[in-house]
Each structure stands twice: as C-alpha cells, then as structure tokens.
C-alpha positions in Angstrom: 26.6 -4.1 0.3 29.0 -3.8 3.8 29.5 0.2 2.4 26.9 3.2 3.9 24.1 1.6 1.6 22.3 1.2 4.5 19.6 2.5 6.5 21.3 1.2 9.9 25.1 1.0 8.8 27.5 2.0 11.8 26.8 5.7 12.9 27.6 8.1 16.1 26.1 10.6 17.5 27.0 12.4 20.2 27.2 11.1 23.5 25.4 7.7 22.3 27.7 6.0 19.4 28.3 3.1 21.7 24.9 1.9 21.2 25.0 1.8 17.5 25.8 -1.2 15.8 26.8 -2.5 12.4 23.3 -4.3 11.3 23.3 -4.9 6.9 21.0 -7.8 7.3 17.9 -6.3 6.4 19.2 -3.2 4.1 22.5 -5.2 2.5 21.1 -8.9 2.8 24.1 -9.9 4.4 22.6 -10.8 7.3 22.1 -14.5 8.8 19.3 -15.7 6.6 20.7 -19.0 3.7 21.0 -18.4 0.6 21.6 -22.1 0.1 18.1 -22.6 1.6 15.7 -22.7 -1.4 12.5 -24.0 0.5 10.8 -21.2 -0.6 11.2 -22.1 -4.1 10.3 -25.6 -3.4 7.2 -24.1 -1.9 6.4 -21.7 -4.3 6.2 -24.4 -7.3 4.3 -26.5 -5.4 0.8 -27.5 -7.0 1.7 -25.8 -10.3 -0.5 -26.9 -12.8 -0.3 -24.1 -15.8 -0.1 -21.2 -16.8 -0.8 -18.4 -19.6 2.0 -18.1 -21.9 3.0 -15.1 -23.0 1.4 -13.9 -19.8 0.3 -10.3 -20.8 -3.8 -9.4 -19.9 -5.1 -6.3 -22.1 -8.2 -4.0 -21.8 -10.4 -3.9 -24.3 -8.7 -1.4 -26.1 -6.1 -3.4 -26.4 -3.8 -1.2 -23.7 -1.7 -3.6 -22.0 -2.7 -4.1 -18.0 -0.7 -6.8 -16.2 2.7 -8.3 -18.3 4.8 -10.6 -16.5 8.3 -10.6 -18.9 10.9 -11.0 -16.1 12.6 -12.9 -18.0 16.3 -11.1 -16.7 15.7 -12.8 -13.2 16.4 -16.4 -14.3 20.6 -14.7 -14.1 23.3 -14.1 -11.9 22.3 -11.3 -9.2 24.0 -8.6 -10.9 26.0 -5.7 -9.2 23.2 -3.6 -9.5 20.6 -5.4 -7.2 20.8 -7.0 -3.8 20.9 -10.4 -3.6 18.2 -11.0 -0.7 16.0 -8.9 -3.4 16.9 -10.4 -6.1 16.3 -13.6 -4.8 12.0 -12.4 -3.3 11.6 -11.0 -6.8 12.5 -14.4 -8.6 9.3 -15.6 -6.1 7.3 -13.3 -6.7 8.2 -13.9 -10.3 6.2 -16.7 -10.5 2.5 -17.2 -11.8 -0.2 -19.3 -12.6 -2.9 -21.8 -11.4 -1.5 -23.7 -8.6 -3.2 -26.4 -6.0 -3.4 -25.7 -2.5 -5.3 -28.1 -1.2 -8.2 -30.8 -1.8 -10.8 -28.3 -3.4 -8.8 -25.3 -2.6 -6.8 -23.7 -6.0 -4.9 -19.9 -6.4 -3.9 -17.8 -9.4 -1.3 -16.3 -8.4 1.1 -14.0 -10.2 -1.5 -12.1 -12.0 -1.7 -9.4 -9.9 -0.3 -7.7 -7.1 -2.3 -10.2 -4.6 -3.8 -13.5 -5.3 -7.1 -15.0 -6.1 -7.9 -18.0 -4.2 -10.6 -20.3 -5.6 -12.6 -22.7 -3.4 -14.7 -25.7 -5.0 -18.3 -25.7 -2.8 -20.9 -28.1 -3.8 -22.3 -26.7 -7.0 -20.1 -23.8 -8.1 -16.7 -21.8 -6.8 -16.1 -19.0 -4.0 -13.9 -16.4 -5.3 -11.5 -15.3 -2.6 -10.0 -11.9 -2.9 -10.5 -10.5 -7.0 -7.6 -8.4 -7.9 -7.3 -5.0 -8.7 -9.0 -4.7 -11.9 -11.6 -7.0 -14.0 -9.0 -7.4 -17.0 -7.1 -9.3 -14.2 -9.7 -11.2 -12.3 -11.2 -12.8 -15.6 -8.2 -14.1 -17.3 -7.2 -15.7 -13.5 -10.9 -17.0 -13.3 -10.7 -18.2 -17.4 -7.5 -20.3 -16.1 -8.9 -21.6 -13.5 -12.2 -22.8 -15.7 -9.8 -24.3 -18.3 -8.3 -26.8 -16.0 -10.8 -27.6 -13.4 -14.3 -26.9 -15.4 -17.2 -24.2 -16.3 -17.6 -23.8 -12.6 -19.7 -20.7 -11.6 -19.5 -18.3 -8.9 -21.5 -18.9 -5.7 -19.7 -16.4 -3.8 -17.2 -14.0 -3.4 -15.2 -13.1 0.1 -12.9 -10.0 0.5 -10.1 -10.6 3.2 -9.6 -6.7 3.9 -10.4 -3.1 2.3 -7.5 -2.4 0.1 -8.1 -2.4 -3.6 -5.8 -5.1 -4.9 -8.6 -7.6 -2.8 -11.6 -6.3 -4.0 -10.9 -4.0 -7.4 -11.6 -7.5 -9.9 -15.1 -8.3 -8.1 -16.9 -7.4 -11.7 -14.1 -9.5 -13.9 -15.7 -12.4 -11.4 -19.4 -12.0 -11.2 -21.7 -8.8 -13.0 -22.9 -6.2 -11.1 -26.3 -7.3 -10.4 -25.0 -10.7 -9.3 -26.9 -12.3 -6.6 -24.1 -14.3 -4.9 -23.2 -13.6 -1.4 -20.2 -11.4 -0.8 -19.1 -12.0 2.6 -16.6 -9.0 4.0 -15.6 -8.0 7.6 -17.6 -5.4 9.3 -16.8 -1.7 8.3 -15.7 -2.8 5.0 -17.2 -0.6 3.1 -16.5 2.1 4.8 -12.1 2.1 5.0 -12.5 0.5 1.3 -14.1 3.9 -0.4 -12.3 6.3 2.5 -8.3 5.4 3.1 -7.3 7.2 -0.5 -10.5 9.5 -0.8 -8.9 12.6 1.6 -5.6 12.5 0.4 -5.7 10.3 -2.5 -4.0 12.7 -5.3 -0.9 13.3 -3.3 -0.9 9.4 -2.3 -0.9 8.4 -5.9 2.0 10.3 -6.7 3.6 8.9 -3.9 2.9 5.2 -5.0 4.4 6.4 -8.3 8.0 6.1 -6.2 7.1 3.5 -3.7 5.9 1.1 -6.5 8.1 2.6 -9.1 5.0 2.5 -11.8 7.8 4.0 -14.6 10.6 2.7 -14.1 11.4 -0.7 -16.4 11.5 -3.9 -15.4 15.5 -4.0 -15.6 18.5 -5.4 -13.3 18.8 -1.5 -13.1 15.1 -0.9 -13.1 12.3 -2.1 -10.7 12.0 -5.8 -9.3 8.7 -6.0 -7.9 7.3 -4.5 -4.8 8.3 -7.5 -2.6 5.0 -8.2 -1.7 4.7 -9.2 -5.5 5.1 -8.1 -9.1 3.6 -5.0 -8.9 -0.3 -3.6 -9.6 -2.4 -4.5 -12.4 -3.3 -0.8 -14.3 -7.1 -1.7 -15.5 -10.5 -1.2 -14.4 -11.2 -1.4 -11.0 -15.0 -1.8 -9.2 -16.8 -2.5 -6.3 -19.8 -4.1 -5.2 -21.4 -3.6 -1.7 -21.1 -6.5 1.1 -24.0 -8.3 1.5 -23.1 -10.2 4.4 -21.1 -8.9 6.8 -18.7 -10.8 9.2 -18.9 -9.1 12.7 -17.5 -11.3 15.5 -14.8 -13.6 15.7 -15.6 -17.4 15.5 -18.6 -16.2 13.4 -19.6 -19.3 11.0 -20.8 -19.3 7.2 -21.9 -22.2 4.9 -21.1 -20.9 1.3 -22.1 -23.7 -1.5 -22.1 -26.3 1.0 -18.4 -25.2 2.9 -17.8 -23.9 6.3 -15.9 -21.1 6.6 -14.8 -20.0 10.5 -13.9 -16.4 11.2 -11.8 -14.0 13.0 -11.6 -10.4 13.2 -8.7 -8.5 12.8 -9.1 -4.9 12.2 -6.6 -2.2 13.3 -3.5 -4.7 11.2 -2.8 -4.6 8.2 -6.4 -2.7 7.3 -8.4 -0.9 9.6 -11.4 -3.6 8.5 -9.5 -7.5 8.1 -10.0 -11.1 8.6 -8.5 -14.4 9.0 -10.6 -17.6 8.7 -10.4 -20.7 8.5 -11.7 -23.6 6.4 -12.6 -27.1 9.1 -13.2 -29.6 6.8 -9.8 -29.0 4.8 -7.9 -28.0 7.4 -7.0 -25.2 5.6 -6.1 -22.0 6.9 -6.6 -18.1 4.9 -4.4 -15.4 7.0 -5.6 -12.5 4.4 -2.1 -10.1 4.6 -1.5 -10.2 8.2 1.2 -13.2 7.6 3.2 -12.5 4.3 6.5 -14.1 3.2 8.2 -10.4 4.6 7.6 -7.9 7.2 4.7 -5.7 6.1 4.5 -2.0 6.1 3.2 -0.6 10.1 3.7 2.5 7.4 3.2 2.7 4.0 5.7 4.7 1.9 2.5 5.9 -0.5 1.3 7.8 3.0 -1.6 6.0 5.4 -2.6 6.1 9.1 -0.2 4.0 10.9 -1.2 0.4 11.6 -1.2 -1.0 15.1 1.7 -3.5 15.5 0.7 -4.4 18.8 -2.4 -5.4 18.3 -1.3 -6.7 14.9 0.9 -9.7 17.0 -1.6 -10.2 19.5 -4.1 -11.3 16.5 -1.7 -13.8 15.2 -1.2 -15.4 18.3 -4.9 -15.7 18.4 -5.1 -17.0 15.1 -2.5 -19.6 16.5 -4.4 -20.3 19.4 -8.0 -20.7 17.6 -6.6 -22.5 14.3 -2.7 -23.2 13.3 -3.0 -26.6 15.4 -5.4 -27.7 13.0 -4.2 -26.7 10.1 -2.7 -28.6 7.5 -2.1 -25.4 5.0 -2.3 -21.9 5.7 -2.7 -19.4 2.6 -2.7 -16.1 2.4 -3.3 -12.7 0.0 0.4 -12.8 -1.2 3.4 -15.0 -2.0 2.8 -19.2 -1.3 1.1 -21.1 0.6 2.7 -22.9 3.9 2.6 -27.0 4.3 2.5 -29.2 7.7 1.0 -27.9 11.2 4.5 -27.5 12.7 5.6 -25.2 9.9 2.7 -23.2 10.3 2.6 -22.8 13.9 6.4 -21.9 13.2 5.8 -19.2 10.7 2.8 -17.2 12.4 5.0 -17.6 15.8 8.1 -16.0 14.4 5.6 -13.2 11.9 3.7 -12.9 15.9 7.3 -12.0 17.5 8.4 -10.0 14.7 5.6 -7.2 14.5 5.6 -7.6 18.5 9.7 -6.8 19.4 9.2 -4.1 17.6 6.4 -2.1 18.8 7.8 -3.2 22.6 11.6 -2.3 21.9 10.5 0.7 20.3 8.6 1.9 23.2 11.6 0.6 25.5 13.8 3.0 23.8 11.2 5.7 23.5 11.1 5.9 26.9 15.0 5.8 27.5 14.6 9.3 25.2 16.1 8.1 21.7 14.1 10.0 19.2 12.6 8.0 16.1 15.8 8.0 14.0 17.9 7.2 16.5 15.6 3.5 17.6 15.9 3.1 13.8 19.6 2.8 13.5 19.9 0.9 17.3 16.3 -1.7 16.8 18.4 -5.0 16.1 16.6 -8.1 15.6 16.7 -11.5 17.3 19.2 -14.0 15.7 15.7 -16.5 15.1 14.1 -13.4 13.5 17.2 -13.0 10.9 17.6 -16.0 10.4 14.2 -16.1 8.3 13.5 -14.8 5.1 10.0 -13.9 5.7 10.5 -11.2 8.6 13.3 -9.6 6.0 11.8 -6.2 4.9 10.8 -6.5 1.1 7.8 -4.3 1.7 8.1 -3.0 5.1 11.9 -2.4 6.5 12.2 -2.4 10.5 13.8 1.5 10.0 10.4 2.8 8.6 8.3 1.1 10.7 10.2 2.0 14.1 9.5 5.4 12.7 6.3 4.9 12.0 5.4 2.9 15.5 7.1 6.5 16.9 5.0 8.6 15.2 2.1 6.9 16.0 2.4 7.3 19.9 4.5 10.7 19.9 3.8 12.1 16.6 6.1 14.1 14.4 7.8 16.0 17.1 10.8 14.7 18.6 10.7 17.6 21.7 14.1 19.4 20.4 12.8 23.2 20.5 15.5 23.2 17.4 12.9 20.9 15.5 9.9 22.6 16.7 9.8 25.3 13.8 12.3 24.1 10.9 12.3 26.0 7.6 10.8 24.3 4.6 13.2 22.5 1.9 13.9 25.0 -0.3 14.9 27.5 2.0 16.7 25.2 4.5 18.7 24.5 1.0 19.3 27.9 0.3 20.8 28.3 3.8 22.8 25.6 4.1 24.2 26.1 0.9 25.2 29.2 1.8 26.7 28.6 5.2 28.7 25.5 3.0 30.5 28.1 1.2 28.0 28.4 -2.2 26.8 25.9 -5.1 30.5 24.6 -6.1 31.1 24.1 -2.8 28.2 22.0 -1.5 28.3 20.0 -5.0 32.1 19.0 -3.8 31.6 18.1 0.0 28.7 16.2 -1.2 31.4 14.2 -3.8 33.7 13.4 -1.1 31.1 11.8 0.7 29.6 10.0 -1.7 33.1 8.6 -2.6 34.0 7.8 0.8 30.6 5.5 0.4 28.5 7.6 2.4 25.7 7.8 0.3 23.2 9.0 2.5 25.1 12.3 3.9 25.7 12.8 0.0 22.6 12.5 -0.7 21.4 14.7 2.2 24.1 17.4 0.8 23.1 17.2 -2.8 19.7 17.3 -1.8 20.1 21.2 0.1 22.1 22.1 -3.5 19.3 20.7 -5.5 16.6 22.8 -3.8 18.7 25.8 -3.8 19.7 25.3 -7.7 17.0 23.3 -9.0 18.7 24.3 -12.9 22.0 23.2 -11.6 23.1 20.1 -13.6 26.3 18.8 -11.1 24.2 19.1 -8.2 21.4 17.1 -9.7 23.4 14.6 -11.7 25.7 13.7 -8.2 22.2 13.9 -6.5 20.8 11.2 -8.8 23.7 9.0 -8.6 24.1 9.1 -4.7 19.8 7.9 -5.2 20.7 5.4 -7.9 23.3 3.6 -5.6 21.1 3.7 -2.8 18.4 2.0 -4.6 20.8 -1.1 -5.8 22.2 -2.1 -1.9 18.2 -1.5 -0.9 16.8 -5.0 0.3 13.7 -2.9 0.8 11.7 -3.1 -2.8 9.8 0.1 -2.3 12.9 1.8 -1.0 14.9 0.7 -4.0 11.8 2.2 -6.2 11.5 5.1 -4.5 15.5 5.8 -4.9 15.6 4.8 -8.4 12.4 6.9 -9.1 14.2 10.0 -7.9 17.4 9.6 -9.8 15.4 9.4 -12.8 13.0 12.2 -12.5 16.4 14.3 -11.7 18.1 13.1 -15.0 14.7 13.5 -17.4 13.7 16.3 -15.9 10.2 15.1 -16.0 7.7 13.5 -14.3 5.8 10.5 -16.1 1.9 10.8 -15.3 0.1 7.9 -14.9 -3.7 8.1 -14.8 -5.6 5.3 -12.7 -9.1 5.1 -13.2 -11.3 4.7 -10.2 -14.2 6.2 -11.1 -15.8 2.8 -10.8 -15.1 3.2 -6.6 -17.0 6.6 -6.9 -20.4 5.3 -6.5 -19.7 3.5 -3.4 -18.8 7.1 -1.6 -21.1 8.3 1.2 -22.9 11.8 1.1 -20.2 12.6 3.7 -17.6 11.5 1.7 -18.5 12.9 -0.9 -19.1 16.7 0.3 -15.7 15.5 2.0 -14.4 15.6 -1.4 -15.3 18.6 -2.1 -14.6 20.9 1.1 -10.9 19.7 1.1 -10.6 21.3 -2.3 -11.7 25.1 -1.2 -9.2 27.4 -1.7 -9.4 29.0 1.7 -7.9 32.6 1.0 -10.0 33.0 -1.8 -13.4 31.8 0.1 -12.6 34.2 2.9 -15.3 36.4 2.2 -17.8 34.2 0.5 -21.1 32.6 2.1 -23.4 30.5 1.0 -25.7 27.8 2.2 -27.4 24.7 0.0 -29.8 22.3 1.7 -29.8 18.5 0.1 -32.3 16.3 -0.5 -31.0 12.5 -1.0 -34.3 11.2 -2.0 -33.2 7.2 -2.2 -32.1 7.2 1.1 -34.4 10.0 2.5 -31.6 11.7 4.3 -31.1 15.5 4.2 -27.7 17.7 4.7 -27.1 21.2 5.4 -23.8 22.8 4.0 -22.4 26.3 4.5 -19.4 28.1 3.0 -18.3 30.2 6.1 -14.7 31.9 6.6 -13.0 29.6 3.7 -14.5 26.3 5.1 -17.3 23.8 3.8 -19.5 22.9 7.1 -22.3 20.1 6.4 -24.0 18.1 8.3 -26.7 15.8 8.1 -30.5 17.6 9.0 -33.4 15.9 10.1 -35.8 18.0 7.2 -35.0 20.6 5.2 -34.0 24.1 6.3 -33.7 27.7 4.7 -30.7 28.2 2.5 -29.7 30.2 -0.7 -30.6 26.7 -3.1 -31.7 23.9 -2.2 -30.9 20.6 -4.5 -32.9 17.0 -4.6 -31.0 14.8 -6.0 -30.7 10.7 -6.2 -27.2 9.2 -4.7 -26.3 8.2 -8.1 -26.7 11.7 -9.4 -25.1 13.0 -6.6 -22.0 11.4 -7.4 -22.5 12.7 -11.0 -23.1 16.3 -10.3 -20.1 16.3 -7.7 -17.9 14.2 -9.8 -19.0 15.2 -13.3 -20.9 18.6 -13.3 -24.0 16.3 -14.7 -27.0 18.1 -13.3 -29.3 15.2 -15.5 -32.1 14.6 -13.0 -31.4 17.2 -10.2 -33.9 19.4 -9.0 -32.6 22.7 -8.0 -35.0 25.2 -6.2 -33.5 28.9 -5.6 -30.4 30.9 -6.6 -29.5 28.3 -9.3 -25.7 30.4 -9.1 -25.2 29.0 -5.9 -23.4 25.5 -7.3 -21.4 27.6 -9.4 -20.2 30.0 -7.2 -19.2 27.3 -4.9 -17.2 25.2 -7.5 -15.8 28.6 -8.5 -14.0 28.4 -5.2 -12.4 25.0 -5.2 -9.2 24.2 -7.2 -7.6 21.3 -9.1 -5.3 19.0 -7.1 -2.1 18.2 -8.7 -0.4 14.7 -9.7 2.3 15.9 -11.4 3.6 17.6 -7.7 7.7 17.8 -7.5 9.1 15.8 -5.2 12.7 15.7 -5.5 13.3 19.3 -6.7 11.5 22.1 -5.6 
C-alpha cells in the first residue's frame, strides 16, 4: 500500500517537488494510527442487547431492502482491501439494539444512519428514522420487543438528508399528531438539495456508494460512514415545531431537550442538542467516527469547514463538560466527559487545519491539486482513527474547500478553455503515437505502480476507442487496483464501479422511489422541475404564458416560455395569459409529476400544457461515465 495507490504518494512538479511529501496514512492506512488499539470495538459492542437474525428487512412484495450478510469481514484483511478499511467496515458491520444510556437506546446497523430511541414519561421519541419505512419499523419492532409496547410521542430530525428523515411513516402514520421537532429551514434543504440536479446525482451515488457492486473482499465494504443505504420507501412529514435559536429548550413526554444550531456543516439546516437530565449528548453528523465529506462524491454545494469547527467548539463550550455520553447519527456512541471533550476537540481541529492550511497555501499560489498532494496532517490528528477519511479523504476536501472560495478555475490561461474528454482523448492519443501506442505507455506505468498516470493514459485511449478491448481492460485494472489501496470507502466504490462498468459493458440501473418526497415540493420547486428540463434550442421560438391558481394556499404564479427559458414568478392576482389553470397543491404535484389533470380547472387554450411538455425532455440515469 507504500506503491502510487495513493492520492498523495511522492510527486514533483516543476519548480515545487521539494514541498511534496510521502503521506500513505490516510490513502494506504499506513499511517500512525494502532492497529493494536481496538477501543473502538470495545465501544461499538457496548450496550448490545439483540439483534435480528438473519438480519435481512423486505417490502411488502417481498423485494429485499436492507441485508446485512458480511459475513467475509470476520477474516484476515485480504490483499485486496486496505487494512484501515477493512478494519471501519468490520464497525460498521455491526447491528442491533444497543444501550446508550439510562432511558436512552439506538438501532443501529439497519440503515445507513441510526435510530436513537429516548424513553419520556409515557411513550418514546424517535430520533432520526432511516431512509425508508421497511427500515424504521423492523428497528422500532426491536426496540418494542425488548423494552415494551411503547408508543411514539415524538419524532426529532437531526438534519435534512434522507437517511434522517426517509423512515418517519415506518414510525408514526401520516396523520400522526406527535410533535416533530426539526431545525429551522428544514423543510426547505430536505425537498431541494437533490431536486435540481437529482438524476445526474443519483448516478453518481451509483459509484460513490457502489449500489452494484457485491458485498465481496473484492467488492464494496460499506460507505465508511456505515453499511450502505436501505433501497425501500421513503416519506416525509412536515415539521411541526421548529428549532430556531441555539439554547432553545423543549419538554417532549416529560424530557428536556437543549438545542444548538448548526446550519452551513454537514447540512445547510442541522442541530446538536443536548439531553440535561442524562447527561447525554446528540452531535447529529457533525462528529462521526471519520472525517466527513466538505464535498460529496455524489455532487452537492460545498459545506463550510470553517464554520463547521467553530460549531463544535461551541458545542464543547455549551455541553461536552457535562456530558457523560455523546451519540451521534452514525457509528457508536462515546463514554466519559474527558473522552468526549477529547474527540470533538480533535473532530474541531481536524475540519479547522484544513480549511486554514488550505487558505495558507492558496494564498502562496498552489492550485487545488497541488494543496492536496502537500496538506499533511498533525501527528495527534493521525494518530486517531476517527479523522482518517472513510467518507471524506483530506485530498477531496482541500479541493473542495478550493473550489468553494476560488471556484473551478485555477488562473492558468492553459486551463481557461480545455477541450472536452473525448476530444482531449482523441488528441492526446494522437500526439502519443496512436491506440497501440497509448495502450503501452499506459502498461509501463501501471507496472512501474503508477496507477494513477496509467489510469490517466488509459483513460484518453478509452475515450478515443471506446470499442477498444486493451485500452479498456488495462483501464479497468489500473481502477480495480486503485480501489483495493483506497482507505477512502467511496473512493474505493467509485474505482471498483468503473472497472466494472468497463468489463460488462453495461450500466446496472437502479430505480429509487421518491415519489413519497414529491408532495413536500414548493410551487417554486416544482415549476423548478420543470424549467430545467426545456430543451432550449428547441423552445427558441416558442411563447407561451399560463397563469396558476394554487387555491389551498391562495397563492398565484405567472409563467412564460420566452427564448428557450421557463420564467415564473409568484403574482399577487391573476393576469392575462394563453391558459390559465386552478389547481390544489396536491394536484399540482400530480399534473406536473403524473400528467393527472383529475380536479384541475383549466380556462383557455387547453393546448397550452401540451405544447409546453412537448418542449421538455427526459433526463437520463443510465448517463456514461467512464466511456464516452
């Protein structure tokens, strides 16, 4: 793992090759961290009390969504896996119904996330439900098997990403009158982050998490920050009381919960809080057993890492002194006040030396690969297995702390107006000498254990011979390689998702359903939906106005088709237009989504609808990624 696996192995570049150093820790695992050290184990046991054996969770029709068979991890670290991976996987391995503290319970390892359950005076609050129902209910049925019919009085989400929220109706039915407490703007990030660009992100989580590839010492091992994502029905039910302001205080069945606010971390809308009579503390995702994604490989906006350690040391500052546990939305829980204070400390410095070295070397001119190859990390830092990068890796999120203060754009004029990938391959295949030729420089490099130049090279030949079989076979194995040294999880996906897409030939399709989400859309978001789907060439000559009446909310909007783009805007009353549509949220969100017209008033040119579907088109899961 000492070879060119990694993503900061020893490099030059001209004029600056002094400043480059030999760093495998966080790519190889052969960094300073103990593998003798198996607190984390210990930990991660701790309070077990069952669990469901097999543990496999179906849908109704009997389609399996969640199976936890990694049975191959109880061996030897094989050749084909690194060993600081290896070893997160065998944790996150792990499920069941464990203790936390006095009244305070989790089920973890039935999804991507935890559910954490806490026992209030006359029922249980629900703490973050899963992706799906299927999920939520079996983890809720466990829980009611060993600790009683206990209903739910409430249900809190930590933050606006589906895996803490999806489950809500495997917990409580959608006309349930419990409160569901959320932080402020909730609603919003939870329906938007995956709405605008949501096709192309879910074929990009098809590599990151590696959602077809097996569960194999050759296959995928998790995601690092757990087992994967549960593949059933997802929901959402609106916030019905909102958490605004930090040290904001709620009495749920009889417990008091203290709050604070978080957003711009790990979600633009998150919370930490904090239970005072259990000393128990919930850190939600901003303190995981790794270093988190300031960038996720599916595609988001780039999270704020400065801002993301000031918020721990807050959370320090307001709580860790008092704290006898502190739980979070992933991995175990930590024990003892000094441990605590220890962890969020070190997760505090972590996210913080790198946003400030970053910007150090920014400003000394390196460009955003560069700081990745040069960021080292503090001997403490190493020397602890939860800043390793399982889910995040420091080389993606220097890039991704560069892109969010300079953008894409590293000032070289020779950058400024690259050609695409197929046409960049065609050239530099040429300028190599042809096809053969390529295919063989790229060999010697990947047999010298340069992996990523040959993977670089066999990339160009790839694109500019998509049919040829060499080119793609060497490209595949240079991947494959790559993805067993990755300590990264999502890298080693990612990789191993490529060099089987370029041996099959195929691309596996895997349909999530989130129609269930659709309802919780604004009239913004929704015409949103729709505008980014006009073909613009097409629509170059077309015009066309419609005028909406939302009649439950009383709102009205004006859209216009106009030089290949869809304007609207919200109206204070209706106004002239070629058809004008009244129409229900709810059926809104048919129409749009299904083409049901089943209550709609339409007054006008009835053609108008029609003509404008006429001019979107179909997005594309199936996109190519690593061929042209």
């Amino acid at each position: 793992f000492q070879a060119e696996y990694g993503i900061r192995g020893a490099q030059e570049s001209r004029g600056r090759g002094d400043v480059y150093k030999r760093q495998g820790t966080h790519m190889s695992g052969a960094g300073t961290a103990d593998f003798e050290d198996r607190d984390d184990f210990v930990a991660s046991d701790r309070g077990f009390i069952a669990a469901l054996d097999p543990m496999v969770i179906t849908a109704d029709d009997g389609r399996v969504v969640w199976d936890m068979d990694w049975g191959f991890l109880d061996a030897e670290c094989p050749s084909t896996a690194n060993p600081s991976l290896w070893r997160q996987a065998q944790l996150t391995a792990k499920h069941g119904l464990y203790k936390v503290t006095d009244g305070i319970y989790q089920v973890r390892g039935f999804d991507m996330s935890n559910m954490t359950l806490v026992e209030g005076e006359t029922g249980v609050i629900v703490i973050d439900p899963l992706i799906s129902e299927e999920v939520a209910a079996a983890a809720l049925a466990l829980y009611r098997t060993h600790r009683g019919d206990r209903a739910v009085t409430a249900v809190i989400y930590t933050h606006a990403h589906l895996d803490h929220f999806g489950g809500v109706l495997g917990v409580v039915d959608a006309d349930t009158e419990v409160p569901i407490l959320a932080p402020e703007h909730f609603l919003e990030h939870a329906v938007s982050e995956n709405v605008y660009a949501g096709t192309a992100m879910l074929r990009r989580s098809m590599y990151y998490a590696g959602i077809n590839l097996d569960k194999s010492p050759t296959g995928t091992l998790g995601i690092g920050l757990g087992a994967g994502g549960s593949t059933g029905t997802p929901g959402l039910i609106a916030p019905t009381v909102d958490i605004t302001h930090t040290g904001q205080e709620e009495t749920l069945d009889g417990v008091r919960i203290v709050f604070q606010m978080t957003p711009g971390t790990e979600c633009p809308s998150e919370m930490n809080f904090y239970f005072p009579d259990r000393r128990a503390l919930c850190m939600a995702e901003n303190a995981t057993h790794n270093l988190h994604n300031l960038l996720t490989l599916r595609g988001a906006q780039v999270r704020d890492p400065r801002i993301w350690s000031r918020y721990l040391n807050e959370a320090i500052d307001l709580f860790a002194r008092d704290a006898d546990v502190s739980f979070a939305s992933h991995h175990w829980p930590t024990w003892g006040t000094d441990a605590i204070v220890g962890y969020l400390i070190a997760q505090r410095d972590l996210y913080g030396y790198l946003h400030d070295q970053t910007l150090r070397l920014i400003n000394q001119g390196y460009v955003h690969s560069e700081i990745a190859e040069m960021m080292e990390l503090p001997p403490v830092l190493e020397q602890a297995w939860h800043t390793h990068g399982y889910y995040g890796s420091v080389s993606h999120n220097v890039k991704a702390i560069y892109q969010r203060y300079l953008g894409w754009y590293d000032a070289n004029p020779a950058h400024l107006w690259m050609h695409p990938p197929e046409a960049a391959g065609t050239r530099y295949v040429q300028a190599i000498g042809g096809i053969d030729a390529t295919i063989a420089r790229a060999q010697e490099f990947y047999d010298a254990g340069d992996l990523r130049f040959a993977a670089e090279l066999a990339s160009h030949a790839v694109f500019a011979g998509p049919e040829n079989v060499d080119a793609r076979e060497l490209l595949a194995s240079a991947l494959e390689q790559l993805g067993f040294g990755a300590e990264n999880a999502t890298w080693r996906n990612s990789y191993l998702t490529g060099a089987q897409e370029l041996r099959t030939n195929t691309v596996d399709h895997t349909d999530i359903n989130s129609a269930g989400l659709a309802p919780a859309l604004t009239v913004t978001q929704l015409f949103d939906s729709v505008a980014i789907r006009i073909d613009g060439p097409a629509a170059w000559d077309a015009h066309l106005t419609i005028a909406w009446h939302i009649t439950d909310a009383d709102e009205y909007y004006r859209m216009e088709l106009s030089n290949g783009v869809l304007i609207h805007h919200p109206t204070d009353s209706l106004t002239a237009a070629d058809v004008t549509i009244t129409a229900t949220h709810q059926q809104l969100v048919a129409l749009l989504m299904a083409g049901s017209a089943d209550g709609v008033t339409i007054d006008g040119d009835s053609a108008v609808l029609a003509t404008l579907i006429g001019h979107t088109d179909q997005p594309n899961p199936d996109f190519a990624i690593v061929t042209p």
